[in-house]
TORVO-287543 format. One record per residue (C-alpha): residue number from 1; residue in one letter; x, y, z. Coordinates in nm, 4 decimals. Layout:
BEGIN
[NUM,"A",[X,Y,Z]],
...
END
This chain:
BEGIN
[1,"X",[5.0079,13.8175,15.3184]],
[2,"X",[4.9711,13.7698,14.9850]],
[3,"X",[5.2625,13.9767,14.8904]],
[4,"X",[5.4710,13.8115,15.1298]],
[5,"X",[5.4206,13.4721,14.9493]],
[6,"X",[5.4789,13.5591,14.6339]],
[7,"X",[5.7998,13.7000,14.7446]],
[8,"X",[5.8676,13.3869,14.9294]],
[9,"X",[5.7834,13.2014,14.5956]],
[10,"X",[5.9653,13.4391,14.3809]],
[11,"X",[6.2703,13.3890,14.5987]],
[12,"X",[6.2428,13.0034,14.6139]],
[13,"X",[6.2266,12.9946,14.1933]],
[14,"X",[6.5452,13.2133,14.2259]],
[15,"X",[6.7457,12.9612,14.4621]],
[16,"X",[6.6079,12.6444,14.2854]],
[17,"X",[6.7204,12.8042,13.9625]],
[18,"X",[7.0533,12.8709,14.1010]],
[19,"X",[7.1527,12.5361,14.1973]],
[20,"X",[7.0208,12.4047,13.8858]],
[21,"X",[7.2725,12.6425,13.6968]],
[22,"X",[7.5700,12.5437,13.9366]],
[23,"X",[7.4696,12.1589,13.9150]],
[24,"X",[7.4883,12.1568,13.4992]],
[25,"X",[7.8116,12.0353,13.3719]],
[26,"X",[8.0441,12.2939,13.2095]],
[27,"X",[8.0152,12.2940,12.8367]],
[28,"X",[8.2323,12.0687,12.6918]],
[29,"X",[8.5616,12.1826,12.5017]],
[30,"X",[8.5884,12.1770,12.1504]],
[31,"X",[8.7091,11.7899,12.0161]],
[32,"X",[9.0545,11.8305,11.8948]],
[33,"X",[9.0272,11.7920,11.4786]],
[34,"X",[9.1286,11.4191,11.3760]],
[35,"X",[9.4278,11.3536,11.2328]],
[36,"X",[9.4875,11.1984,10.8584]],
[37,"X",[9.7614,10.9262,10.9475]],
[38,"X",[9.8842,10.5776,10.7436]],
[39,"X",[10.1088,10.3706,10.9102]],
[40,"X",[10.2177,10.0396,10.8150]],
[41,"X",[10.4060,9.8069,10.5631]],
[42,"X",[10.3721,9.5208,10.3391]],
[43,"X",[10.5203,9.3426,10.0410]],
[44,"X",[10.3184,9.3986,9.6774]],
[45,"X",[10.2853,9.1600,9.4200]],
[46,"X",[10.3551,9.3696,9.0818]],
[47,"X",[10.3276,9.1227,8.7373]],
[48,"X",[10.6087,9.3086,8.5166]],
[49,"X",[10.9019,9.2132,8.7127]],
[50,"X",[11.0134,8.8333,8.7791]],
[51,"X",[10.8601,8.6644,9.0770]],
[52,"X",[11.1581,8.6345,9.2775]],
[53,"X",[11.1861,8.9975,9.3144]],
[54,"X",[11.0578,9.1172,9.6454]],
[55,"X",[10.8900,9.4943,9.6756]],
[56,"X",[10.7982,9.6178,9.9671]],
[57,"X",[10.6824,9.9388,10.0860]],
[58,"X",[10.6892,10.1088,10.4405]],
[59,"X",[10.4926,10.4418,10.5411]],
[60,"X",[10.4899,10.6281,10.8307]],
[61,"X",[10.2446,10.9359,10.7882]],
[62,"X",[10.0410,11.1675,10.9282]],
[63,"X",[9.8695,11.5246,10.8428]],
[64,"X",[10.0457,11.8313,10.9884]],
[65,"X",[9.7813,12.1297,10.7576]],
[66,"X",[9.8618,12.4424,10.6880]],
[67,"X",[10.2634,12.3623,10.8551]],
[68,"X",[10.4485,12.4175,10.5191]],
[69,"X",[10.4372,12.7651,10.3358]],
[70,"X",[10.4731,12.8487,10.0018]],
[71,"X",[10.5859,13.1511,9.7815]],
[72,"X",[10.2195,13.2372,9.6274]],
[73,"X",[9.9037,13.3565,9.6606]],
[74,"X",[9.6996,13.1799,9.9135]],
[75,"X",[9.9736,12.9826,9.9772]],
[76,"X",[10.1699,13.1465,10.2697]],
[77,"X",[9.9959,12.8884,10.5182]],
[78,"X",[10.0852,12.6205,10.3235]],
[79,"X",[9.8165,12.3802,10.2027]],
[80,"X",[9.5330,12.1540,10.4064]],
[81,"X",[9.7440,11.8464,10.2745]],
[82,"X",[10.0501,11.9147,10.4628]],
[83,"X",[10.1767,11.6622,10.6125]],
[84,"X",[10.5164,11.4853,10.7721]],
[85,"X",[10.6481,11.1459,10.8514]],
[86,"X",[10.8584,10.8760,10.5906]],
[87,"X",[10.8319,10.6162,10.2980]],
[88,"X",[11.0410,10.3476,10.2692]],
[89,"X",[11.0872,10.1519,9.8880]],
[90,"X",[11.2706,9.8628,9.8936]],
[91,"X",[11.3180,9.6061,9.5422]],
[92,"X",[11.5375,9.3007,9.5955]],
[93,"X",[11.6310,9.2344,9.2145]],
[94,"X",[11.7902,8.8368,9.3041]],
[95,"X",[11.8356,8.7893,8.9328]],
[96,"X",[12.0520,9.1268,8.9018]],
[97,"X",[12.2421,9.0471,9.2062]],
[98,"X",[12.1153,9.4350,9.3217]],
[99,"X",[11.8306,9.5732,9.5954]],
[100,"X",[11.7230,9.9084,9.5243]],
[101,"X",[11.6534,10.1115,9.8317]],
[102,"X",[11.5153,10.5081,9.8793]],
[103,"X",[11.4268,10.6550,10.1912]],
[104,"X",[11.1768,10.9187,10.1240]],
[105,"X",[11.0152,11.2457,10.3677]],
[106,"X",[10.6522,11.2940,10.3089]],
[107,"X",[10.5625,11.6591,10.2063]],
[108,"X",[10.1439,11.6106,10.1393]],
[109,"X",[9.9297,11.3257,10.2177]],
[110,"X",[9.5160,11.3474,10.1545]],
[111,"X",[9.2386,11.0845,10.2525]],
[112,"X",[8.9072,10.9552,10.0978]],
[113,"X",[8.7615,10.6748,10.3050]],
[114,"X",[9.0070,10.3791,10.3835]],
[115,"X",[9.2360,10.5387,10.0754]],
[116,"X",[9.4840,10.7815,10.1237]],
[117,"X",[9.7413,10.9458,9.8615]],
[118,"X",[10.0846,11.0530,9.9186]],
[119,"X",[10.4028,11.2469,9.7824]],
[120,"X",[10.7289,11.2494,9.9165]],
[121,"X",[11.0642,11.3582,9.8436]],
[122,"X",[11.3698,11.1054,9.8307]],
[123,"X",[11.6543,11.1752,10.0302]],
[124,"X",[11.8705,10.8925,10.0542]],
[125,"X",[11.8630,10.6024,9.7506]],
[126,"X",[12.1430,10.3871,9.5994]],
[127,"X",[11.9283,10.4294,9.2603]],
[128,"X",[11.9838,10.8320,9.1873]],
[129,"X",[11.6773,10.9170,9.3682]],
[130,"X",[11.7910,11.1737,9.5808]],
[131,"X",[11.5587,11.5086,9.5248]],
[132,"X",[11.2883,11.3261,9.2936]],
[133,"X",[10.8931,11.3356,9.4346]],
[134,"X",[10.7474,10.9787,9.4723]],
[135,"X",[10.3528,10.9264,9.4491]],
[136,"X",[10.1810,10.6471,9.6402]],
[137,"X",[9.8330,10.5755,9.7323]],
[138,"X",[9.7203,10.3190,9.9603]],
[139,"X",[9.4049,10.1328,10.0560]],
[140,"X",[9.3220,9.9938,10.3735]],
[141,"X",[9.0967,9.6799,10.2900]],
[142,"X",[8.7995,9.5997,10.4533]],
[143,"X",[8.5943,9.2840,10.4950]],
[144,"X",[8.8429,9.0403,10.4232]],
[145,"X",[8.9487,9.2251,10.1264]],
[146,"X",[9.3570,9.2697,10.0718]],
[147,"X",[9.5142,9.5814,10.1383]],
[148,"X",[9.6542,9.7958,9.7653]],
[149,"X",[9.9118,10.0092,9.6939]],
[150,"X",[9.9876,10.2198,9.4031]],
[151,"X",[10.2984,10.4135,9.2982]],
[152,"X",[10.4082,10.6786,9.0576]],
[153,"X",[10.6558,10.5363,8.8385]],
[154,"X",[10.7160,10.1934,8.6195]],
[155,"X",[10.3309,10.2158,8.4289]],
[156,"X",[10.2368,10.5482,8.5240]],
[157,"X",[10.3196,10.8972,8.4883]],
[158,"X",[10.4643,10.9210,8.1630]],
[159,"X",[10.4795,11.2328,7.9413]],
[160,"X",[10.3884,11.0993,7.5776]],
[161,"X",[10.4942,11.3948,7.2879]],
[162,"X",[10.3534,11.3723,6.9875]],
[163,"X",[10.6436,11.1818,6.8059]],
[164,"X",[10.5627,10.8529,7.0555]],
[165,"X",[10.8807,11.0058,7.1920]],
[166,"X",[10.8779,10.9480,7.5939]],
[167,"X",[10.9512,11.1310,7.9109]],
[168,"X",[10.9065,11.1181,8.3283]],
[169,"X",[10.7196,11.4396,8.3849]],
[170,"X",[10.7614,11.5448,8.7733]],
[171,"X",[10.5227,11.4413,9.0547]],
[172,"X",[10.3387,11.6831,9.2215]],
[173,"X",[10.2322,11.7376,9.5594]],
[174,"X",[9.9600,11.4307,9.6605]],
[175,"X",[9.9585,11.3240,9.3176]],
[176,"X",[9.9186,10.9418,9.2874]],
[177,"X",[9.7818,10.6929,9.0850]],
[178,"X",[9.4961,10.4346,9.1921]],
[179,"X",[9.6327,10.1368,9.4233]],
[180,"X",[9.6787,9.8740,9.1490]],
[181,"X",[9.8430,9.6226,9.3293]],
[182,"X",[9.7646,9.3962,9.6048]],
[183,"X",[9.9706,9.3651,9.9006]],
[184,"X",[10.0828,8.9792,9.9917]],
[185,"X",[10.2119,8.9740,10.3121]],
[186,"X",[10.1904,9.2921,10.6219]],
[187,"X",[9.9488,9.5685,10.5879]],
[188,"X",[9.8420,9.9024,10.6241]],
[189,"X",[9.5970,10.1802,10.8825]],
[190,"X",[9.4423,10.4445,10.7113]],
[191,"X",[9.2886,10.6654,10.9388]],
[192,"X",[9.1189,10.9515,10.7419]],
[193,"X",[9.0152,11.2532,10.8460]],
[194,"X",[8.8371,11.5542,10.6379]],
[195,"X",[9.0671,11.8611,10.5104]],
[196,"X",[9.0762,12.1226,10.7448]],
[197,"X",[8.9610,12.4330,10.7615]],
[198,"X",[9.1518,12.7391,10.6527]],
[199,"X",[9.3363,12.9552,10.9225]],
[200,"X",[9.1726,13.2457,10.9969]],
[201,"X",[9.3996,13.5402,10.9017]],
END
């Protein structure tokens, strides 16, 4: 008898453990990996021009990693700051009659809390932009604080030689300075997101 009940106790364990197995939930799939994006637009107030020029800046980003290879080591996957999307610089000059456009592809953007820098390559100006790299960083303020943008050429980015002689060195991939100047009017989203990982081979 005794045998016969820890069989039938053995068996009910076995059946209660069963339906506890089929009753837990599946495990759940793997969260896709955030995305790095900046979207947004917004006129900048910038002290070494006149105040009746207007500057605004539009950017549509976001990260696409390891999407654009390179010729060199480590680099055939590309880089973890690859990324896609356009910029948009736009200077109405109403005291030279002129408004300086370029329309710009993003090649690498990077984030760092509500700050994000990024490069891209002109491929339409009326300015003689065509082919050059353009740096801009942008912060996404926060508690009432305005947005910032910064950009790569007018006080930054120059190559001083020895002589005090002067010259526009190239931008390179993500490279950007600080946002040093405060947006007026529109905004920005920064939506950061940490580098990711490298492929596995």
């Amino acid at each position: 008898m005794k045998s016969r009940t820890r069989a039938l106790a053995v068996a009910g364990s076995a059946a209660l453990l069963g339906t506890l197995v089929a009753a837990a939930p599946a495990p759940a799939a793997p969260a896709a990996p955030k995305v790095a994006s900046v979207h947004g637009g917004g006129t900048v107030r910038y002290p070494y021009v006149p105040a009746s020029h207007d500057i605004r800046f539009t950017v549509d980003a976001e990260s696409v990693p390891w999407s654009r290879p390179l010729k060199g080591e480590n680099l055939e996957r590309g880089l973890p700051t690859d990324a896609r999307g356009r910029v948009t610089v736009y200077h109405a000059m109403p005291d030279q009659n002129f408004t300086g456009v370029a329309e710009a592809e993003v090649d690498c953007m990077v984030t760092g809390g509500r700050t994000a820098t990024i490069t891209a390559v002109v491929k339409s100006s009326n300015v003689g932009w065509e082919g050059k790299r353009i740096g801009l960083s942008v912060q996404d303020g926060e508690r009432g604080a305005p947005d910032r943008v910064g950009f790569s050429w007018g006080i930054v980015n120059v190559d001083a030689k020895p002589d005090g002689s002067v010259a526009e060195p190239t931008v390179g991939t993500c490279m950007a300075p600080a946002p040093f100047t405060e947006v007026t009017r529109g905004g920005f989203k920064v939506t950061p997101a940490p580098l990711s990982p490298r492929p596995q081979p």
